[in-house]
KEKE-3310 file (N, C-alpha, C; in steps of 0.2 Angstrom, whole numbers, plus 5000, padded with zeros to 4 digits):
npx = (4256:4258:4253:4254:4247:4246:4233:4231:4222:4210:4211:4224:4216:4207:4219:4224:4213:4209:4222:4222:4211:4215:4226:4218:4212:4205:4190:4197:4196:4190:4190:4183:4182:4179:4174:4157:4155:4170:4174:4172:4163:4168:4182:4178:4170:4182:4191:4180:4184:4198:4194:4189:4176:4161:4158:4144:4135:4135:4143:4135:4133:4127:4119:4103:4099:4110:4118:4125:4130:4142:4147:4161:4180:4182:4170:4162:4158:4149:4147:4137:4136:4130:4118:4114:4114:4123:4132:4126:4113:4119:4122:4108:4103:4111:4125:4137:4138:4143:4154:4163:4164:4167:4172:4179:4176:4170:4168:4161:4158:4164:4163:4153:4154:4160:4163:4164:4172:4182:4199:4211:4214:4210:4210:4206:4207:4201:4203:4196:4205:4204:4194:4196:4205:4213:4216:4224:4224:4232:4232:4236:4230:4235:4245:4246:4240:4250:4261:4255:4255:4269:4274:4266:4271:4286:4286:4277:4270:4256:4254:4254:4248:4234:4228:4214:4207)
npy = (4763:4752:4739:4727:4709:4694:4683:4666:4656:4650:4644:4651:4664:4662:4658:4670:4678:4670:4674:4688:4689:4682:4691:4700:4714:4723:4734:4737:4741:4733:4738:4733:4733:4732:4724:4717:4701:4699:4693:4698:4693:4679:4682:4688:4678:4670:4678:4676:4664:4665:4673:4664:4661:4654:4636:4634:4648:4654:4664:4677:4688:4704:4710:4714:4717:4724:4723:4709:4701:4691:4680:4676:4674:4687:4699:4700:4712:4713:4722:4728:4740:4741:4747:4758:4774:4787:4794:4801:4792:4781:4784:4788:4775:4772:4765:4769:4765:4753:4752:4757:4752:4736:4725:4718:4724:4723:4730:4731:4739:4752:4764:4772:4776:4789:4804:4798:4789:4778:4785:4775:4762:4744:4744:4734:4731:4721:4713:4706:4693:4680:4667:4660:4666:4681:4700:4706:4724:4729:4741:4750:4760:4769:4767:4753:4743:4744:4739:4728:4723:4726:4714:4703:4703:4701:4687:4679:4668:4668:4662:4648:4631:4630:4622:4619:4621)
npz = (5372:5357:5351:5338:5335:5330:5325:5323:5321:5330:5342:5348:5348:5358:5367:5373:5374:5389:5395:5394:5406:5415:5418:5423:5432:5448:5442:5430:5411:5397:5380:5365:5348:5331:5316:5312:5318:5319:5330:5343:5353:5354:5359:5372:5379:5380:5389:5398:5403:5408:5417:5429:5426:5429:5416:5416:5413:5401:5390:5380:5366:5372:5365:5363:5377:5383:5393:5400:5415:5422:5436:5444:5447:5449:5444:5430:5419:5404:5392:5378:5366:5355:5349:5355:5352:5357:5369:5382:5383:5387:5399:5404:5404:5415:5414:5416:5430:5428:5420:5427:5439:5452:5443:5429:5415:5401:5384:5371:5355:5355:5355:5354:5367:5369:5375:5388:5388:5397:5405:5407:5399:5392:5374:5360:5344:5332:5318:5302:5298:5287:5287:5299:5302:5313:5317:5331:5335:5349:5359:5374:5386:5398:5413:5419:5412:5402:5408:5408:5396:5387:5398:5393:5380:5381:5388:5379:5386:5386:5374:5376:5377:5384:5401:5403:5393)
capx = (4259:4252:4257:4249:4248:4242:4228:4230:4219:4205:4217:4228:4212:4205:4224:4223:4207:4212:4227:4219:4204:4219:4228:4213:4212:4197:4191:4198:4189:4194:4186:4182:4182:4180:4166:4151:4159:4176:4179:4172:4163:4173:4186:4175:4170:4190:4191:4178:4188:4205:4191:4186:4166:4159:4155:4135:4137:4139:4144:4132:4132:4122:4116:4097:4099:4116:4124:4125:4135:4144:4150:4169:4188:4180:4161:4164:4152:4150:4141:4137:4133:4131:4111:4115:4117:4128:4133:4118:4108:4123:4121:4103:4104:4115:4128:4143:4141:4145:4159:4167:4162:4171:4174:4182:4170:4171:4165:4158:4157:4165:4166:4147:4154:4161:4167:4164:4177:4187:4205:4213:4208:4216:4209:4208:4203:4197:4202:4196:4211:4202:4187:4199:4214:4211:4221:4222:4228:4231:4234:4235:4229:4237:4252:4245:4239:4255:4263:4254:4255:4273:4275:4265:4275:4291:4286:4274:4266:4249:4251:4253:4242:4228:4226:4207:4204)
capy = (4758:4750:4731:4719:4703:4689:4678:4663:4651:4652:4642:4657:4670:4658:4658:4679:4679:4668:4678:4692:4686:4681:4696:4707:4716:4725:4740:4736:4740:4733:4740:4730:4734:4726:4723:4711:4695:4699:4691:4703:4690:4674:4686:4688:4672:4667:4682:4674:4657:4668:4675:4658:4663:4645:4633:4634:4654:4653:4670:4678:4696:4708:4715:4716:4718:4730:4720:4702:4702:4686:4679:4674:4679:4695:4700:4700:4717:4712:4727:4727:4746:4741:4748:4766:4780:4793:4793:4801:4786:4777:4788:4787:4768:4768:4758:4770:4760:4747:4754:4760:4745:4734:4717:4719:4730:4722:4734:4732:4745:4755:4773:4774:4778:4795:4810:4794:4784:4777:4784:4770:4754:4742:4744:4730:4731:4714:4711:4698:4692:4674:4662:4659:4672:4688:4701:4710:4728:4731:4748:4751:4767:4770:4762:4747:4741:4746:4737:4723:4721:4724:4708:4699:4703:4697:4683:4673:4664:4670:4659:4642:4629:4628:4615:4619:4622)
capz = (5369:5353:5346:5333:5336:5325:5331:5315:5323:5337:5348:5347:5349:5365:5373:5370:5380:5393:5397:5397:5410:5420:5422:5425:5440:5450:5440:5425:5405:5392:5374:5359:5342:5326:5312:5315:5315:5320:5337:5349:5358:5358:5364:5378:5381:5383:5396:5408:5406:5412:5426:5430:5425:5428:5412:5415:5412:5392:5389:5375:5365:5377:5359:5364:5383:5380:5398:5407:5422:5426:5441:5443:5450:5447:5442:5421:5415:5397:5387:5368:5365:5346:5348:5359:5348:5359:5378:5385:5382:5393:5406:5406:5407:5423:5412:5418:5435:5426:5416:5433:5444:5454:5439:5424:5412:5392:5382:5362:5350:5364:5350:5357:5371:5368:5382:5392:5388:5400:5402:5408:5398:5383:5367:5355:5339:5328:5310:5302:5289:5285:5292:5305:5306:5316:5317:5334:5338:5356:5363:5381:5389:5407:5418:5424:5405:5397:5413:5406:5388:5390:5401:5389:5373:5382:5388:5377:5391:5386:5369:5377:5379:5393:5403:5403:5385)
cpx = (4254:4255:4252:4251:4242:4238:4226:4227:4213:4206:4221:4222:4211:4213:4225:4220:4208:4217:4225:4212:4210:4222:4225:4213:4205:4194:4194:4193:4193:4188:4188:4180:4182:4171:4161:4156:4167:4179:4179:4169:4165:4178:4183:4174:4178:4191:4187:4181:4193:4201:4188:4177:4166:4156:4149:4135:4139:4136:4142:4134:4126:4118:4109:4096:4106:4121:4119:4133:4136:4147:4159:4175:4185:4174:4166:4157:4152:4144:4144:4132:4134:4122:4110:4117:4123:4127:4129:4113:4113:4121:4112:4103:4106:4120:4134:4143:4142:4152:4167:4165:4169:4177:4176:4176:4173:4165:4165:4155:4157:4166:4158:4148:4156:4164:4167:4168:4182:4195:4209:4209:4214:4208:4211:4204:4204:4198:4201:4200:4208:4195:4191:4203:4213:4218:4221:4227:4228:4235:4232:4236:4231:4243:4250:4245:4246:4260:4263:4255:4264:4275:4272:4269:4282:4293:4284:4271:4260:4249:4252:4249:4241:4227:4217:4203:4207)
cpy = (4754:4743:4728:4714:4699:4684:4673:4658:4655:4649:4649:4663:4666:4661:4668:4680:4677:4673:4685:4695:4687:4686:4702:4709:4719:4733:4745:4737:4738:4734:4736:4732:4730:4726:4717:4706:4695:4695:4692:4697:4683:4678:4687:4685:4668:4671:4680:4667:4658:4671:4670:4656:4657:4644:4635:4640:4656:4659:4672:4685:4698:4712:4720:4717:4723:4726:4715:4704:4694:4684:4674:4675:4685:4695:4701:4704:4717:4717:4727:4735:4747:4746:4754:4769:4786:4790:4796:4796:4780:4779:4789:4782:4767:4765:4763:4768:4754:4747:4757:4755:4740:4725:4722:4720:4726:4726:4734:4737:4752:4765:4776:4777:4787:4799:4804:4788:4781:4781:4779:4762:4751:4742:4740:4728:4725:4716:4706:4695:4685:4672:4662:4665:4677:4692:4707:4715:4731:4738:4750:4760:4768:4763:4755:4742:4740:4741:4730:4720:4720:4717:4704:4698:4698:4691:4677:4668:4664:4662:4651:4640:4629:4622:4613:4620:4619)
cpz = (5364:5351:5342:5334:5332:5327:5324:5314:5329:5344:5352:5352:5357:5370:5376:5376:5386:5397:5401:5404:5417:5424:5425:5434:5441:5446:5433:5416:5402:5385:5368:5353:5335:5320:5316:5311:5316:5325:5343:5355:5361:5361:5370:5381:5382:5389:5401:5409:5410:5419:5428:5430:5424:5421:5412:5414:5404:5391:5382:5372:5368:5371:5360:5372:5384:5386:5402:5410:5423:5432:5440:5446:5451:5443:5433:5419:5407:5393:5381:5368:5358:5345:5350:5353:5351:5368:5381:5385:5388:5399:5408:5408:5411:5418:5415:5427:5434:5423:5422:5439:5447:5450:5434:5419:5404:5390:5375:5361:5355:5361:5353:5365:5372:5372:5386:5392:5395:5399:5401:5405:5394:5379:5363:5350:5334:5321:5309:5294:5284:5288:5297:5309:5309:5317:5323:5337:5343:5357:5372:5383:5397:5408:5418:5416:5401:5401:5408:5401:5386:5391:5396:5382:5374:5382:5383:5379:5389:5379:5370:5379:5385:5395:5404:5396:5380)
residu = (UNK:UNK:UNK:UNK:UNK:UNK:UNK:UNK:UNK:UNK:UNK:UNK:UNK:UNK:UNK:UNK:UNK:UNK:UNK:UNK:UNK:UNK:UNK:UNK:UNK:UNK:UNK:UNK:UNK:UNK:UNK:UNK:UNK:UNK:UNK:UNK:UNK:UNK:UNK:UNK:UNK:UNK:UNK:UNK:UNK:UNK:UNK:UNK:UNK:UNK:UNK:UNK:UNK:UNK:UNK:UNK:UNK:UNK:UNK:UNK:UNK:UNK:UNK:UNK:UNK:UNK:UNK:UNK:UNK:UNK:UNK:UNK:UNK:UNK:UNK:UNK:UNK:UNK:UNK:UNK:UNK:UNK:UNK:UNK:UNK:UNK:UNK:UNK:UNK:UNK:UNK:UNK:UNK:UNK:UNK:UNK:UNK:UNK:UNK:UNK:UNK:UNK:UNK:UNK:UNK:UNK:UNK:UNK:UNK:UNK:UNK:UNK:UNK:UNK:UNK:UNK:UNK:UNK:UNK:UNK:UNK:UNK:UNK:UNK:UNK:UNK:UNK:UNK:UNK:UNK:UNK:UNK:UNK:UNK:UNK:UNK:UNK:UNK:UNK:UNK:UNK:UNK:UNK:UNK:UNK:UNK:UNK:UNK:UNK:UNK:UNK:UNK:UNK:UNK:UNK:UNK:UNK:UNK:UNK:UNK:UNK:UNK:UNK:UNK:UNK)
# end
């Protein structure tokens, strides 16, 4: 299942992320795509606000350390594989017990991963239409994903305002 959804502000992208935080479950990836500057990491910072990752915990790009781990509803394994050249280099690092772990695994410049892909993920790739506007293509790999993007489309819930943001 593939949809585009228009992200026309950073209100918009925030409530996305959020949402997404919120319905995660244990064991969960979700892969990021997009140019430098597209969104990959506010989109990730709104996902440890939906896994409740406390305030003091200011969610960064893992660019030069490749993964932070936050605490929250669920562990948040935020890896930046902008710096890896091939999935041997993953597999050296140990990052695939991170990628298969028990918290919700977000994953940048996730094409680094290669035979190691997760099957089961969402994929959400980041354009940037404006200063502000984004444009994100979400694809869901597996039931549970597809479950979920699904329920989102229908309902619309995700795009209301937060009472924490």
């Amino acid at each position: 299942m593939k949809v585009a959804i228009s992200l026309p502000d950073l209100r918009t992208t925030l409530a996305l992320g959020r949402y997404l935080g919120e319905i995660a479950r244990p064991g969960e990836v979700i892969t990021l795509a997009g140019s430098l500057g597209a969104g990959k990491t506010t989109l990730t910072q709104a996902i440890g606000q939906g896994l409740q990752v406390p305030q003091s915990c200011y969610i960064t790009s893992p660019t030069f350390s490749l993964l932070h781990e936050y605490p929250g509803r669920l562990p948040l394994y935020h890896l930046d594989l902008y710096r890896l050249n091939d999935e041997t280099e993953i597999e050296d690092l140990g990052l695939l017990e991170y990628v298969y772990g028990a918290g919700l695994t977000v994953i940048e410049w996730p094409d680094r991963l290669g035979s190691l892909m997760p099957e089961d993920r969402l994929h959400i790739e980041l354009s940037l239409l404006s200063e502000t506007a984004r444009l994100a293509e979400i694809t869901a790999h597996g039931g549970a994903w597809r479950e979920k993007i699904a329920a989102m489309r229908a309902s619309q819930e995700w795009q209301r305002p937060s009472s924490n943001g």
